[in-house]
N, C-alpha and C positions, 0 to 999 in steps of 0.2 A: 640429726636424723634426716633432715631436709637436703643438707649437702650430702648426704652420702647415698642418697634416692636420686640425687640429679647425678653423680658421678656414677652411679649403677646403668642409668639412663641413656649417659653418655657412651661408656664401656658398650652396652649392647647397639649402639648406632650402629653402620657401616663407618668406617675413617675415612671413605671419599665422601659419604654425606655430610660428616663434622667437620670435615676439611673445607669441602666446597661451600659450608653455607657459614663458615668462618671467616673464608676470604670478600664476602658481599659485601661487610659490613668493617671500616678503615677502624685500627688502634687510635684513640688518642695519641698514643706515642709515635706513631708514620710521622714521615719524613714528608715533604712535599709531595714529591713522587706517590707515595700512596695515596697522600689526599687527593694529587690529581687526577686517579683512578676512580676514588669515589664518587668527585665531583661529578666524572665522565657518566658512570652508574647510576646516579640520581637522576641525571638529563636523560636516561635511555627510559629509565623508570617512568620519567614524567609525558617523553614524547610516545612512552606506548600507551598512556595511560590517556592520554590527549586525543589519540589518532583512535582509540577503542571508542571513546566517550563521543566523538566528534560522529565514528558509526553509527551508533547504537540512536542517536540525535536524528540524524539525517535520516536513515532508513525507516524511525518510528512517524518523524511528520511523512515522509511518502506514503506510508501505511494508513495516516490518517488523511492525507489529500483524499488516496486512493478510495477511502471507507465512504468519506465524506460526497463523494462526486456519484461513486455507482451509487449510494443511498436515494440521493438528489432525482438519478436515471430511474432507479424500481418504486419511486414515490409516482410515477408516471407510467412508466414500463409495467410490464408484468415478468412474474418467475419465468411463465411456459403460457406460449402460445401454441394454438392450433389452429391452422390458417386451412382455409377450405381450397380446393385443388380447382379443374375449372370449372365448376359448378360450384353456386353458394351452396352453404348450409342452412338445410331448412327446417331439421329439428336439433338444435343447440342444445337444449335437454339431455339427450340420451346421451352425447356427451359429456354434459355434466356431470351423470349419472355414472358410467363408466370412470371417467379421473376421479369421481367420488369414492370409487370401491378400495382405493389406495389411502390409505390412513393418513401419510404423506401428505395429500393434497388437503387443504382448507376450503375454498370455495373455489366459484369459477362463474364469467360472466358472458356474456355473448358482445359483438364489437361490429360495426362498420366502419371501415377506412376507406379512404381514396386521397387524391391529390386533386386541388381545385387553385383557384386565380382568386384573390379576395381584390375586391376594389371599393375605392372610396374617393370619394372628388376626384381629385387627379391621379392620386397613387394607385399602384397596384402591384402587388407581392405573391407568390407562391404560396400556400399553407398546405399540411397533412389537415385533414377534416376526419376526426373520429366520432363517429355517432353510438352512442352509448345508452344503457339503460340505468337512470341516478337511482333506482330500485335496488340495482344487484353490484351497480359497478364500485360502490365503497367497499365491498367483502375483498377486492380484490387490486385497490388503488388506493393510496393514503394522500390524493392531491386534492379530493373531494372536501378535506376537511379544512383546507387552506387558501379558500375564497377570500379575496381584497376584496370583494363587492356582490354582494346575491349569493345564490348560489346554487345546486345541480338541483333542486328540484323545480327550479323555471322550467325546466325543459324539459317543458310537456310534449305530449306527442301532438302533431297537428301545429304546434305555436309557432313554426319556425323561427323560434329564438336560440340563440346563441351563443357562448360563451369562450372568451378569447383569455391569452396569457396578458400579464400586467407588463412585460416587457414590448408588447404590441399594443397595447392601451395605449401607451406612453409614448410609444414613437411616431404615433399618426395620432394622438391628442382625443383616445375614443372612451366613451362610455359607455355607463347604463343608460340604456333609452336609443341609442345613436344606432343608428342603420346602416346594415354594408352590401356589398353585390358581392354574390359568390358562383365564380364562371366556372362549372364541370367541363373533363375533356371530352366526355362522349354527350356526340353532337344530337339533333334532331335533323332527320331527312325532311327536307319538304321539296313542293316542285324548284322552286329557287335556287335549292342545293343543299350544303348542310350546313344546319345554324348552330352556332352553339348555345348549350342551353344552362340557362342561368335564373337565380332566385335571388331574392331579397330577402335579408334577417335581418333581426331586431336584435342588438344584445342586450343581455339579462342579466350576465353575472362577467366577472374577473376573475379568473383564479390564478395564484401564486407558487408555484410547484419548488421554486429557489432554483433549479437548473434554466439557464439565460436561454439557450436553445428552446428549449418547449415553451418557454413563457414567447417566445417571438414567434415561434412557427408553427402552435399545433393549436387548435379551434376545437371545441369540443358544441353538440348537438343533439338532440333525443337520435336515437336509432330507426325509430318507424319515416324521421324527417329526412335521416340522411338516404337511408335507402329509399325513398323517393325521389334524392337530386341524384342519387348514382345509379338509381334503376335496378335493382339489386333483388329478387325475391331471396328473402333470409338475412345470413349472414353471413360475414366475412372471415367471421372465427369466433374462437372462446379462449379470453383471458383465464390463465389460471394460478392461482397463488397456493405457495408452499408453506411449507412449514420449517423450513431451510432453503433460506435460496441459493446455499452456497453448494449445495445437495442436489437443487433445481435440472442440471445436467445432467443427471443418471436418474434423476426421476421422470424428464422426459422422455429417455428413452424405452423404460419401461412402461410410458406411457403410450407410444410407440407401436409396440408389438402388442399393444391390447388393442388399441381403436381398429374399424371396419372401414376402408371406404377410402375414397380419395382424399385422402389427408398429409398434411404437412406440420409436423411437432418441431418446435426451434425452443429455446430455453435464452435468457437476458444476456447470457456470456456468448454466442453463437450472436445474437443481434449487431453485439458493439464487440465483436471480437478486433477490428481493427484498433482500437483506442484502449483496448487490455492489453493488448499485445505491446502497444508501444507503453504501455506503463510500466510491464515487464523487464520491456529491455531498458528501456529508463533507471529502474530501480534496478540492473546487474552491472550497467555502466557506471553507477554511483556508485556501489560497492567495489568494484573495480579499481573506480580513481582515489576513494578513502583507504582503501586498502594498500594503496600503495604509501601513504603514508604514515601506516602501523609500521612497512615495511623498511621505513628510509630510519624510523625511530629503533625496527629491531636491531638494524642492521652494525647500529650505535655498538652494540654491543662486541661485534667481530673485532672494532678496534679499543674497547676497553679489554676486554680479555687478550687482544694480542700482546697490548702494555702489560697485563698482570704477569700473563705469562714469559714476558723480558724479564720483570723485575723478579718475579719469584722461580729464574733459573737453581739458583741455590738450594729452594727448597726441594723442586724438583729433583736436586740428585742426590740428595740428603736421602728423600724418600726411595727415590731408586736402590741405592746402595744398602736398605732397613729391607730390600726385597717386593718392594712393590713395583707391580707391572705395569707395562706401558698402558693398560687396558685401563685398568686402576687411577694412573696418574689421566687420562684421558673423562672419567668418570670424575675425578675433580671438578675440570674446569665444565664442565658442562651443568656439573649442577649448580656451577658459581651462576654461569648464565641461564640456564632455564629461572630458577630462583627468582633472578630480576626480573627477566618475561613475565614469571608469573605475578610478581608483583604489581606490575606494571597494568598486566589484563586484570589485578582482580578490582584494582584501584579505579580501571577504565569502565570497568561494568557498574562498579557503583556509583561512580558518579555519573554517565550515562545513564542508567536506569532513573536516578534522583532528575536529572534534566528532564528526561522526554518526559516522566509522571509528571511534572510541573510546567511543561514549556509553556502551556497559555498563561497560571500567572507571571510567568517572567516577560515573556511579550509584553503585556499590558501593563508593565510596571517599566520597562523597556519603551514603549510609546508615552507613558506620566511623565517619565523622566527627561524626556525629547522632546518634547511634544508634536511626533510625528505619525502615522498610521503605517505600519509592515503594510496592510494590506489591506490599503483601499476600497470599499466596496463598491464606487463606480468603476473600479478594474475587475474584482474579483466578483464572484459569486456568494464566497463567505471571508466575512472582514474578521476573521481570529484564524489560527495557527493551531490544527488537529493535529493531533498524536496518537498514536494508537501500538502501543507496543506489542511485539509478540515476543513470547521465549525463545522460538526458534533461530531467532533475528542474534537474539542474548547469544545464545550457547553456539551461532556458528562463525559469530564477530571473536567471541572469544576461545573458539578451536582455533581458527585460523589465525591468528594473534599467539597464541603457543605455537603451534606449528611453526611461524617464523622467526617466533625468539630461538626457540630448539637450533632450529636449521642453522642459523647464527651463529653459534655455539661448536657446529662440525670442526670447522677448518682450525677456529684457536686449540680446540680438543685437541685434536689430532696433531699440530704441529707441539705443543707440550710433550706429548709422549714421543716425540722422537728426540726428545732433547738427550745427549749424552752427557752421563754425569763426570768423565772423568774430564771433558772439554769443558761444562758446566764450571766447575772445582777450580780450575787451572789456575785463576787469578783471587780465589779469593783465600 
């Protein structure tokens, strides 16, 4: 019964599918010749399978640099700023109040910034100086909670105390307790001329945000403090955080058309749009250069199929002369070659997908067995190997992986069906 359900089965195929997906796989009984065909088949099978898998690898750790670093930036950053135009803001409330009406938005804090000279014995360095309220400014900053040393509620109003990144601790040897000079650029007139005007703080606390830039260069302060060394009635703006920061840019802008007043709305990706954009092309140019080596694997197959297609001239006009059309005989060999393509992509997807789920512990088993580090944490920022897979990543590594086994497959197609049977015949 079993045989006569698979022979029913077979009967109702199409004779170019049963054809074609008969010739992928060699007789035991082949002569070399076909073995060497298969050999070829297997190697196309494995190189598309390599060159899918090697994709699906590379693009998933990009994804997870990429996750890993803006994470780093919005632990500091905010989603959506509103930066005051040329007059500070002098009730940040009613702002609040307003992004509040949006479901969308979560909280929201009020901010002073400027640029100032930090000095200490001999050094002296640039820093962003943001004065903040440690009240409201954790609804809206998660770097709050990743203090090396004290932390935001030193900084009181009036204390002029201060709190610096752990990458600037360390490179000028600073602590809690230790004093630094911080020179603003807007001056004081006197009859003399103009002096510049400058304070003395105390730090308080370290904080560790994990991104090397803000731990070096950005100072944090009470707001009542900082707007006294930059002279500031109000504020400079209001942080605001979402609820989706990937959402963040079409939430500012409806943010946008609601506020009153001399306002400026910017959202995290508008910030560091230079350093997204080069990740962008970054990750098309990877794709680009892995992709060409799906391409050099599919391409494997234009010359196994142009051998099958020598060797099985005979059958070729065998079939022709049963009345089968060039169309028909072209419909063979293509689904000999889609076939392996496909094979080749499904084998690439899985075993990609299995890497990138697992590349950290393979890294770390990979460093056990060397005894060497991928990635240093006095180079890097984070000493393991992020992943972050997307589907979309899956399903467009492996269209374009068919698409170029397929395309492979034209020209042997097509040169089969023009094969003549009685020229075929002639010698055999």
């Amino acid at each position: 019964m079993e045989v006569w359900q698979t022979a029913r089965a077979i009967m109702a195929m199409p004779y170019e599918l049963f054809i074609g997906l008969r010739y992928t796989r060699a007789s035991r009984k082949t002569g070399r010749r076909n073995g060497f065909i298969s050999f070829i088949s297997v190697l196309s099978v494995a190189g598309i399978a390599l060159g899918v898998a090697a994709l699906i690898v590379v693009l998933s750790v990009m994804n997870g640099f990429q996750k890993e670093v803006r994470d780093k930036m919005l632990s500091v950053l905010s989603h959506i700023e509103v930066l005051a135009g040329s007059d500070p803001i002098t009730d940040w409330r009613e702002i609040a109040k307003t992004a509040g009406e949006d479901a969308r938005i979560l909280a929201a804090a009020p901010f002073v910034s400027g640029q100032a000279m930090l000095t200490h014995r001999d050094s002296v360095r640039g820093v962003f100086v943001r004065g903040i309220d440690p009240a409201v400014e954790g609804r809206v900053a998660d770097y709050l909670e990743s203090f090396a040393a004290g932390s935001a509620d030193a900084l009181v109003p009036g204390g002029f105390g201060i709190a610096i990144g752990r990458q600037l601790a360390e490179r000028y040897l600073l602590g809690v307790g230790d004093r630094i000079t911080l020179i603003a650029p807007q001056g004081t007139a006197t009859p003399a001329g103009v002096l510049p005007r400058l304070r003395q703080f105390e730090i308080v606390a370290v904080f560790e945000s994990g991104h090397y830039e803000y731990d070096l260069n950005l100072v944090l302060m009470n707001i009542e403090d900082a707007a006294r060394l930059f002279r500031v009635r109000g504020v400079n703006g209001v942080r605001v955080k979402t609820d989706d920061m990937m959402n963040a840019p079409a939430i500012a802008d409806d943010l946008a058309l609601r506020l009153v007043g001399d306002l400026y709305v910017r959202d995290w990706s508008s910030e560091n749009r230079n350093w997204f954009a080069a990740v962008q092309i970054e990750k098309r140019m990877m794709f680009i250069i892995l992709t060409l080596i799906v391409a050099v694997a599919a391409f494997n197959l234009v010359s196994m199929l142009v051998m099958t297609v020598t060797d099985k001239q005979a059958d070729i006009a065998i079939l022709r002369t049963l009345g089968a059309s060039p169309s028909s005989i072209m419909k063979i060999f293509v689904v000999q070659g889609a076939s392996v393509g496909l094979l080749g992509t499904g084998i690439g997807i899985a075993l990609g997908v299995a890497l990138a789920a697992n590349v950290g512990p393979l890294v770390r088993w990979v460093e056990q067995l060397f005894g060497f580090e991928v990635l240093p944490k006095g180079v890097y920022f984070i000493n393991y190997l992020p992943s972050d897979l997307h589907a979309s990543d899956v399903l467009t590594i492996g269209a374009t992986a068919c698409v170029l086994a397929f395309a492979s497959t034209l020209y042997p197609s097509w040169r089969a069906s023009r094969v003549r049977p009685a020229e075929a015949l002639r010698y055999e």
